[in-house]
Wavefront OBJ file of the C-alpha trace (Angstrom):
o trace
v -14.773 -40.604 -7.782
v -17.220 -37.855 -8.727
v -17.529 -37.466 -12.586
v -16.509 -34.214 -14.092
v -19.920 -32.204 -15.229
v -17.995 -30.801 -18.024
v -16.145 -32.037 -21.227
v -12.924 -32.086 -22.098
v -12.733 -34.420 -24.512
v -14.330 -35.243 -27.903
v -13.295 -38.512 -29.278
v -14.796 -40.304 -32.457
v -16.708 -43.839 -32.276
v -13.294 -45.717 -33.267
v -11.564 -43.796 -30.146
v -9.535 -40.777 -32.490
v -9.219 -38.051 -30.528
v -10.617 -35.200 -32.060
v -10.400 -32.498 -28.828
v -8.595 -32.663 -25.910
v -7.822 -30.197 -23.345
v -7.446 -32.570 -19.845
v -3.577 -31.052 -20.172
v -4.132 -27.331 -19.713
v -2.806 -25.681 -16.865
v -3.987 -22.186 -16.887
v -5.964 -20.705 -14.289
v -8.172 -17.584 -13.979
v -4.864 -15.359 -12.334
v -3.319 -16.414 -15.741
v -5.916 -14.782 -18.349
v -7.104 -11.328 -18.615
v -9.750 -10.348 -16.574
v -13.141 -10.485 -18.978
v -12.014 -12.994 -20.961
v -12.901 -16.493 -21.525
v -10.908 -19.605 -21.165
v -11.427 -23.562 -20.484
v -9.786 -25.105 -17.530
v -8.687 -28.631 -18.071
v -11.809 -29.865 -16.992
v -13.616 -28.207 -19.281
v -15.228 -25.642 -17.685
v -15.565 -22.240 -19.141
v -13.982 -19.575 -16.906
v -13.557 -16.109 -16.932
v -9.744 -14.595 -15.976
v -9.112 -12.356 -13.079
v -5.692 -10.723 -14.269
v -5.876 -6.814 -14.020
v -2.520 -6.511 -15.779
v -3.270 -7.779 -18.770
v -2.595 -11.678 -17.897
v -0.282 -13.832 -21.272
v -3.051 -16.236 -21.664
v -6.114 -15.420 -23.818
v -8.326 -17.475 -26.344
v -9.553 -16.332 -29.637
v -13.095 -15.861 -31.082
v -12.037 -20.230 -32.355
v -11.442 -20.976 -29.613
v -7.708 -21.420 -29.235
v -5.170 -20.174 -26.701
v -2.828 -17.698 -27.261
v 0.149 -16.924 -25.450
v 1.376 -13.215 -25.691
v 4.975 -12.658 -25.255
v 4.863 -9.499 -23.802
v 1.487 -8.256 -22.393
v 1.208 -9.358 -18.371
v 4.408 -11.547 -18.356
v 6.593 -10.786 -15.363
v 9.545 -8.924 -15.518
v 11.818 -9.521 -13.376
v 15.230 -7.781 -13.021
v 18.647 -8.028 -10.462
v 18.538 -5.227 -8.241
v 21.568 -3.387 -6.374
v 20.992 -0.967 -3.705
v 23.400 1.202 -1.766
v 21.534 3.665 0.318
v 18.866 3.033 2.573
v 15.042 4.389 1.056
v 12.186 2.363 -0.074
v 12.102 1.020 -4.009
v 9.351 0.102 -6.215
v 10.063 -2.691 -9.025
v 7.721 -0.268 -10.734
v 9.795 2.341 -10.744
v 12.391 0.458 -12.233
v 10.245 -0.731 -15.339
v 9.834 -3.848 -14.051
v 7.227 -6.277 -11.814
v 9.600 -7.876 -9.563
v 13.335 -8.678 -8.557
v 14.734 -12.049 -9.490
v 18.301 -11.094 -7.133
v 18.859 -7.937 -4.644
v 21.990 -7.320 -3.397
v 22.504 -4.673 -0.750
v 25.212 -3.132 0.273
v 24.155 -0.218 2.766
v 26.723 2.387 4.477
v 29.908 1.490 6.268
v 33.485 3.665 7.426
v 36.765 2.285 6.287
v 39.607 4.394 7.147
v 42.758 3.898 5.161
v 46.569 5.512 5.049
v 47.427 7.042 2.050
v 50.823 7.585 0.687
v 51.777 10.921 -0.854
v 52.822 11.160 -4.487
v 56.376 11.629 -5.114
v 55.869 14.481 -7.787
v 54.467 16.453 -4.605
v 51.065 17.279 -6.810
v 49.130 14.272 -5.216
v 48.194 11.960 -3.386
v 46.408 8.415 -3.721
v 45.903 4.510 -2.494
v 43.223 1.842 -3.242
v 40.014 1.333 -1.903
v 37.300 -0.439 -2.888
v 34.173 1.883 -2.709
v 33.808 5.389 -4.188
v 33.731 7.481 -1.358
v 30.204 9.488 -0.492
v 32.343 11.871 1.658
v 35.998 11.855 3.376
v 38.469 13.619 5.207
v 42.062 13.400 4.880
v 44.398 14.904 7.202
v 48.282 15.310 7.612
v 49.100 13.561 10.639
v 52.818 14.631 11.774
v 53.761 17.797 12.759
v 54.829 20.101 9.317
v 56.641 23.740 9.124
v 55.901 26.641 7.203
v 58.148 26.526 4.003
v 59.449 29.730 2.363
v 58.557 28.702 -1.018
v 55.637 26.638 -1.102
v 51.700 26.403 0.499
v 51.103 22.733 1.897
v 47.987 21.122 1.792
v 47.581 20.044 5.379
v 44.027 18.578 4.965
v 41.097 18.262 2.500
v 37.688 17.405 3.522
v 34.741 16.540 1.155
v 31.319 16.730 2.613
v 29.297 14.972 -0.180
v 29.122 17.867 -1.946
v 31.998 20.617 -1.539
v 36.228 19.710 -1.395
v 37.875 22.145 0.603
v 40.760 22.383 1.910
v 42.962 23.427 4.925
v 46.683 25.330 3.822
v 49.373 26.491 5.389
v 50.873 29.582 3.515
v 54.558 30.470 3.543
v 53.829 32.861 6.101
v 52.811 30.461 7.879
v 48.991 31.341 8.190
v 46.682 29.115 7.752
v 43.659 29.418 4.963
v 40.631 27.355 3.930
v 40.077 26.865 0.009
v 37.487 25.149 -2.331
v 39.730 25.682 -5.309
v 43.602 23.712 -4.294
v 42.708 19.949 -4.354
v 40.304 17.985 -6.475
v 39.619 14.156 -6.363
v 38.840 11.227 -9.101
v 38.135 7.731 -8.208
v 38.395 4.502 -10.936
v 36.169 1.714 -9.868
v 37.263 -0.374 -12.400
v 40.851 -0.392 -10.250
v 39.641 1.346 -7.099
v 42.414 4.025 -7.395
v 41.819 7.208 -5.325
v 43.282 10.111 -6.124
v 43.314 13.914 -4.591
v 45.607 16.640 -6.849
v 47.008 19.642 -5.337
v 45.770 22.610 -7.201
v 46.764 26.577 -8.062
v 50.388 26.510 -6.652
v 49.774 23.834 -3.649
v 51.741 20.662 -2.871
v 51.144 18.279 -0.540
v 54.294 17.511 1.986
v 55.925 14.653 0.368
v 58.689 12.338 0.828
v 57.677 9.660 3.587
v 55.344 12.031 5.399
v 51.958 10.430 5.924
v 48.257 11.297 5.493
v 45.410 9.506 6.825
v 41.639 9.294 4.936
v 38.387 8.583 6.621
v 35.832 7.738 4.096
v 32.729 6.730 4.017
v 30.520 5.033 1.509
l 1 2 3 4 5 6 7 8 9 10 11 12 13 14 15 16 17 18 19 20 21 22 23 24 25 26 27 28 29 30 31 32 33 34 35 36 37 38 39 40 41 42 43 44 45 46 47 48 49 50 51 52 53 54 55 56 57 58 59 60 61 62 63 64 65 66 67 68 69 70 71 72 73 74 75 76 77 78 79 80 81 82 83 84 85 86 87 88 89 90 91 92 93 94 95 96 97 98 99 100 101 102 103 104 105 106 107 108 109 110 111 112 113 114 115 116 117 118 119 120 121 122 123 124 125 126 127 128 129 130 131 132 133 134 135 136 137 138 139 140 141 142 143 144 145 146 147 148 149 150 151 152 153 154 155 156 157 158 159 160 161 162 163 164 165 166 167 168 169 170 171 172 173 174 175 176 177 178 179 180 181 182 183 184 185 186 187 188 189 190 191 192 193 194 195 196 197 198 199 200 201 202 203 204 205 206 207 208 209
C-alpha cells in the first residue's frame, strides 16, 4: 500500500488524538473556487465551484458549511404547454419531480340549464379554447333569441344567434364562461336577452386543453 505523503492526523506520544480529518468528504466541486480546503488525506486543495460552493474553511482553519450560498435548490415542476424551461428561470438550480401534462381534445355533452340562462357539465381541465354547438334542429321563437353556438378561440367568446325573425347574428357580448378547478364545473351564461334552448335539447362541447 503506498503511504499517504500528507497528514491527516496529529496524535500525542500516549496516542490522544489531537487532529483528525481522515473522515472528510468534501471535494474541490464542493468549495468555492479560490479557496482552500484539506481533503481527507490531508492535502491542501483549492475548490472549483463557480457558484459559490457550501463548503469553505476559515482563516483557523475550520470548515464551514453555509446554508444558503451554492446549495442546490431544487423544486417540483408542472408543465402544460410545450416550450423549453430553465430551472433558472424559476429561481431555482434543478427539478427534484416534473410532471407533464401536454395538449389533448376531450369532447363532452353538456346538458342545458333548466332556468334557460345556462349551460354546464364537468370536466377535468380548464379549457384553452372550445366550441359548443346545438346539435338538433331548433325554430325561430317569437319571443326569444337562442344561442345556437358559442365558440372561444383562446382569446375571444362569440357567439352564433338566431333572432326571432329568424336571422341569424354573430355576437361577442351574449354568453360568457367560468370554470372551478377545484370541482371542474364548466359553465357558459346566456347574456343581454339570450337563452339557450332548454328542456332536454342537447349541446355538444369540443374543448381542448
Amino acid at each position: 500500500m503506498a503511504s499517504n505523503p500528507y497528514v491527516n492526523k496529529v496524535q500525542k506520544a500516549d496516542g490522544t488524538t489531537i487532529i483528525d480529518i481522515s473522515d472528510a468528504t468534501a471535494v474541490a466541486s464542493d468549495v468555492a473556487q479560490g479557496k482552500y480546503f484539506y481533503l481527507k488525506t490531508g492535502q491542501k486543495v483549492q475548490g472549483s465551484n463557480t457558484s459559490g460552493g457550501y463548503i469553505t474553511q476559515d482563516q483557523d482553519g475550520y470548515i464551514v458549511l453555509s446554508s444558503t450560498n451554492g446549495v442546490p435548490t431544487l423544486i417540483n415542476k408542472t408543465i402544460t404547454e410545450s416550450g423549453t424551461y430553465s430551472a433558472s428561470a424559476d429561481g431555482a438550480t434543478g427539478y427534484s419531480n416534473v410532471t407533464v401534462t401536454v395538449g389533448g381534445t376531450n369532447i363532452e355533452r353538456v346538458s342545458v340549464g333548466s332556468s334557460y340562462y345556462g349551460i354546464s357539465c364537468y370536466i377535468e381541465h380548464e379549457p384553452k379554447a372550445f366550441a359548443i354547438k346545438y346539435v338538433t334542429s331548433v325554430n325561430p321563437s317569437s319571443t326569444y333569441e337562442y344561442i345556437i353556438d358559442v365558440v372561444f378561440d383562446g382569446t375571444t367568446t362569440e357567439c352564433t344567434v338566431l333572432g326571432s325573425n329568424g336571422r341569424i347574428r354573430h355576437s361577442t357580448t351574449s354568453a360568457s364562461w367560468t370554470y372551478d378547478g377545484a370541482e371542474g364545473l364548466f359553465r357558459v351564461d346566456a347574456l343581454n336577452s339570450t337563452r339557450f334552448t332548454g328542456g332536454q335539447d342537447t349541446y355538444e362541447m369540443i374543448y381542448v386543453y
